[in-house]
C-alpha positions as CSV (number, residue, x, y, z in Angstrom):
1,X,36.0,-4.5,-65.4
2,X,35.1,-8.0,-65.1
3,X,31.1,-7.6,-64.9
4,X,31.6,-5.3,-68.0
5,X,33.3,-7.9,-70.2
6,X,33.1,-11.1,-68.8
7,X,34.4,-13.4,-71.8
8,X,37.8,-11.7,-72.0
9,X,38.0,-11.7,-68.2
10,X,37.2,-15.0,-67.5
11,X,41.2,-15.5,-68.7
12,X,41.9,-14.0,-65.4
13,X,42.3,-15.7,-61.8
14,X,39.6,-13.9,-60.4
15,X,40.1,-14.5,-56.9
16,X,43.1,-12.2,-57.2
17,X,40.1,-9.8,-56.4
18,X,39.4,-11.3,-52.9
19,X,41.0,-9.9,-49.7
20,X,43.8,-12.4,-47.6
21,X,42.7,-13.6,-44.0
22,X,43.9,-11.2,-41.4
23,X,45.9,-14.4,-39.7
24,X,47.7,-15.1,-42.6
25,X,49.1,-11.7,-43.1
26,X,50.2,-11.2,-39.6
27,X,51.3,-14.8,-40.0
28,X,54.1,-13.7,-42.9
29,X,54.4,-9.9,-41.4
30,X,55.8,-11.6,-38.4
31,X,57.9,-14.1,-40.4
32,X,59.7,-11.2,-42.6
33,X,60.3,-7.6,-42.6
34,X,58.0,-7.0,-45.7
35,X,58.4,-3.6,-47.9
36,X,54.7,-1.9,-47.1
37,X,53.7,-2.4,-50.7
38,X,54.3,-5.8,-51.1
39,X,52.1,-6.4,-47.8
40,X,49.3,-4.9,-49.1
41,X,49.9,-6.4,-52.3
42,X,49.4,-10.2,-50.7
43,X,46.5,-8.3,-48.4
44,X,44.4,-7.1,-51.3
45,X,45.4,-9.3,-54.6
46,X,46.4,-12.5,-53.4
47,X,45.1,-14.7,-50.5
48,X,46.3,-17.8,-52.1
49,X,48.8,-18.5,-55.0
50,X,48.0,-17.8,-58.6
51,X,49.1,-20.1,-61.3
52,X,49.5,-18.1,-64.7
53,X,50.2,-18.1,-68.6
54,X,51.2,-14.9,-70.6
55,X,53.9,-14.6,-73.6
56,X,56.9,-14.4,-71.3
57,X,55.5,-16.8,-68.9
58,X,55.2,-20.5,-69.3
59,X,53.8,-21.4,-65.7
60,X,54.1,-18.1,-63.1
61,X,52.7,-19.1,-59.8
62,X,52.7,-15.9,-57.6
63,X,52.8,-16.8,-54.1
64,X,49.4,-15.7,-51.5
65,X,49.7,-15.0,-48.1
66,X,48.7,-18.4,-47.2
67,X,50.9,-19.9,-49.7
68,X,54.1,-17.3,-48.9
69,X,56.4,-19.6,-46.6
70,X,55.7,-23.3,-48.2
71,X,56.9,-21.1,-51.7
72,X,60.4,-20.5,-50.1
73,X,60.9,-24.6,-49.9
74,X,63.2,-26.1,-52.6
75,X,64.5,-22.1,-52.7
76,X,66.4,-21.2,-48.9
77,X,65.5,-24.8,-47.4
78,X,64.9,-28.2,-48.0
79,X,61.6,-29.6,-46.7
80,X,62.3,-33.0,-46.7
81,X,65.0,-33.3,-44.5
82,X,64.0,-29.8,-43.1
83,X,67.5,-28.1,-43.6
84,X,68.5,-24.5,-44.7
85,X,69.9,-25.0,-47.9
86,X,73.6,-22.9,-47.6
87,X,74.3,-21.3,-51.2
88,X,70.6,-19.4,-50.9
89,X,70.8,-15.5,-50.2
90,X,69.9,-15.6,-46.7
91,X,68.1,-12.1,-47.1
92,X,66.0,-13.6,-50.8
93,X,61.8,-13.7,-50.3
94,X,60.5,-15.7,-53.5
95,X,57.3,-14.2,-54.0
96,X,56.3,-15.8,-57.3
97,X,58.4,-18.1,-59.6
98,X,57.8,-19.5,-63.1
99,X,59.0,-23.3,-63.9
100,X,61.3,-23.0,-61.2
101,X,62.8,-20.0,-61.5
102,X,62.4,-18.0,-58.8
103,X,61.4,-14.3,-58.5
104,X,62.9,-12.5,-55.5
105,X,63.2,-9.7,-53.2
106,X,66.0,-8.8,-51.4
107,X,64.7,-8.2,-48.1
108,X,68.0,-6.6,-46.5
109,X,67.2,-3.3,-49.0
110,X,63.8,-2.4,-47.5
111,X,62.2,-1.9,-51.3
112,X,60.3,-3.7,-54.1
113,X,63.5,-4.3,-56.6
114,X,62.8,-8.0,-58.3
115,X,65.7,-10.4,-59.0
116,X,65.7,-13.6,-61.0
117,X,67.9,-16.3,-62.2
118,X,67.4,-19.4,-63.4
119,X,67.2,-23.2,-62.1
120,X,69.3,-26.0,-62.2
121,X,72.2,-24.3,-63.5
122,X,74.4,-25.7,-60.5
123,X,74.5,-22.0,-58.9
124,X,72.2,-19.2,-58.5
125,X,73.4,-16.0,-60.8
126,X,71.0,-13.2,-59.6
127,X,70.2,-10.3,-61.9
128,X,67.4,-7.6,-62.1
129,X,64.6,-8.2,-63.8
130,X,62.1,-5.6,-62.8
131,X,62.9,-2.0,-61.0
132,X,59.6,-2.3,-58.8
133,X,56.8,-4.7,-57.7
134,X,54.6,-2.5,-60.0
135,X,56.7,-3.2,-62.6
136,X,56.8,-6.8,-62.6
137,X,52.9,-7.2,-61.6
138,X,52.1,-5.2,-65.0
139,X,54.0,-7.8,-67.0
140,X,52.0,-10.5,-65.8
141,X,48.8,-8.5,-66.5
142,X,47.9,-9.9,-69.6
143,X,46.8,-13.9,-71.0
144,X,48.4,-14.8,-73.6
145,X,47.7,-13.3,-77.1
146,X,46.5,-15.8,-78.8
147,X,43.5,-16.6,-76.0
148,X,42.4,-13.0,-76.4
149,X,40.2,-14.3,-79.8
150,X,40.8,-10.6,-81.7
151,X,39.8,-8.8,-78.9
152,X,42.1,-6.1,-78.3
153,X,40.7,-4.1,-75.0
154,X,42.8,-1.1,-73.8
155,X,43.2,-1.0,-69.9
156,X,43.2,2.4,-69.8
157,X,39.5,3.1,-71.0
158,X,38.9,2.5,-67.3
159,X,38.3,5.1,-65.2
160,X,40.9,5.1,-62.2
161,X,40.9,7.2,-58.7
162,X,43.2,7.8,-55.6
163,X,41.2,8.1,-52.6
164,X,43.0,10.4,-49.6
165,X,42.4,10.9,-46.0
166,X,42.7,14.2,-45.5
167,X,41.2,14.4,-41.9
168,X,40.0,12.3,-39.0
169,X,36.7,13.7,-39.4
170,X,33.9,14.1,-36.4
171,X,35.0,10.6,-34.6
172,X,38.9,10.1,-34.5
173,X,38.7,6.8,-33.1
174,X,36.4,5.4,-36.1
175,X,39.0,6.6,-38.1
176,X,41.9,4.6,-36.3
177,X,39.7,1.7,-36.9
178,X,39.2,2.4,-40.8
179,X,43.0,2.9,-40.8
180,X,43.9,-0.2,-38.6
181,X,41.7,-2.6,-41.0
182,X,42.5,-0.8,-44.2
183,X,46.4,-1.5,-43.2
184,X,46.2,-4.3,-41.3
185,X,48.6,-2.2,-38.4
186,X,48.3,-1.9,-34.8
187,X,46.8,1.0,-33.1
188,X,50.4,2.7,-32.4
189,X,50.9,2.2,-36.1
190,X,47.6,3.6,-37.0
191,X,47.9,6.8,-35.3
192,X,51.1,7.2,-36.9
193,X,49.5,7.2,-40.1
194,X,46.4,9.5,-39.5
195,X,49.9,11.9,-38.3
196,X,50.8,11.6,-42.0
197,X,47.9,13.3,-43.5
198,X,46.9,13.1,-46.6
199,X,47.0,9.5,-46.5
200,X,46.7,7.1,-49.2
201,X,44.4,4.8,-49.0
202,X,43.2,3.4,-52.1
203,X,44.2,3.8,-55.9
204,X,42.7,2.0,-58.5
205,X,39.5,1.3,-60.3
206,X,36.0,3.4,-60.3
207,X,33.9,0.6,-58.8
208,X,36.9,0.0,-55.7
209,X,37.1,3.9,-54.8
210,X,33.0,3.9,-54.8
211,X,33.3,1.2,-52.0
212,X,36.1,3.2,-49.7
213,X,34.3,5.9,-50.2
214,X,31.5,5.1,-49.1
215,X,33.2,3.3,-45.9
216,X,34.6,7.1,-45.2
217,X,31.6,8.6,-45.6
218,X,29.7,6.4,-43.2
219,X,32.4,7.0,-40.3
220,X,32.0,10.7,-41.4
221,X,36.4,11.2,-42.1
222,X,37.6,13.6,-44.3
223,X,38.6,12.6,-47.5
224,X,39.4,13.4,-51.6
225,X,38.7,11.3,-54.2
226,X,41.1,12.1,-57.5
227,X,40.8,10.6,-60.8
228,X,44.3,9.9,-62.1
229,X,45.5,8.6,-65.3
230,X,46.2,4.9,-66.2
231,X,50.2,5.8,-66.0
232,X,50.0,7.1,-62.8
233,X,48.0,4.1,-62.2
234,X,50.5,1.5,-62.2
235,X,53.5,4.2,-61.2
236,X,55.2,3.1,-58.3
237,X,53.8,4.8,-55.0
């Protein structure tokens, strides 16, 4: 999308495109109990933290891998004096927060619900402000209006796919390794997943599917490639 237009997409941080270093994901994956989707959320979209301007926004940094556990200071703990701080939700990730207030998930519930309050106001008064992760990424999708110079480009004259593993294909253990790399899991964990056929494995744009596709086809798994609508898109998995 980028190559195609590359004056409206210059707006965008475009190393949100670039994959996380395999230490610093088993870095925070060992740190936290993280919902599946938000891990490979901070594998595939954000090796370091984003700083970021929309109409809601004023400042949104979304936190990387890399930049995950220095985000929780000022938040659960105090790195000055390198003490928890007490009135924090012991079970509260800050994953991205904007001029200070923080954007959280609620580790203890094992999904990708999004809570928010605001800073400074003596206490922290939680609410809900997004259902899902998907949810909340798709209202930081967009720069502000008044960048986008008339342009007004609809997302969803993209073409998007959901590539499946159907099948483990002439070698088995090739496929354990696709898996393993693709989910950044152990081998245990792998063949757990190849059990759980068909198997998700990539959903989003033309060009991305093209690549996987390819990596199948090399290692000779079996596979579908679907093309899916720009709803079910961004729906939650």
């Amino acid at each position: 999308m980028a190559d195609r237009n590359p004056a409206y997409y210059a707006k965008y941080p475009m190393h949100l495109l670039s994959e996380a270093e395999e230490q610093d994901i088993l870095s925070v994956s060992g740190e936290w109990r993280l919902p599946e989707e938000y891990l490979y959320f901070l594998k595939r979209y954000v090796p370091v933290s984003v700083a970021w301007s929309t109409d809601q926004y004023m400042s949104l940094t979304i936190y990387g891998a890399k930049d995950l556990l220095p985000g929780q200071s000022g938040y659960n703990y105090n790195h000055v004096t390198d003490e928890t701080i007490a009135d924090w939700p012991i079970d509260y990730l800050v994953i991205a927060s904007d001029e200070g207030d923080p954007y959280c998930m609620d580790l203890s519930r094992g999904d990708t619900v999004i809570y928010t309050a605001r800073h400074g106001a003596g206490s922290w008064d939680f609410s809900v402000a997004y259902d899902h992760l998907n949810a909340f990424l798709q209202s930081v999708l967009l720069p502000r209006s008044d960048e986008e110079d008339g342009e007004d480009e609809e997302l969803d004259d993209y073409a998007y796919f959901n590539v499946l593993l159907t099948g483990p294909g002439a070698d088995k253990v090739k496929t354990l390794a696709f898996i393993r790399k693709r989910f950044s899991c152990d081998f245990a964990q792998a063949k757990a997943y190849l059990a759980q056929l068909p198997l998700p494995v990539y959903k989003g744009i033309e060009e991305g599917a093209v690549k996987v596709e390819d990596q199948l086809l090399r290692i000779g798994a079996d596979y579908e490639k679907r093309p899916i609508s720009w709803e079910e898109f961004i729906a939650r998995p």
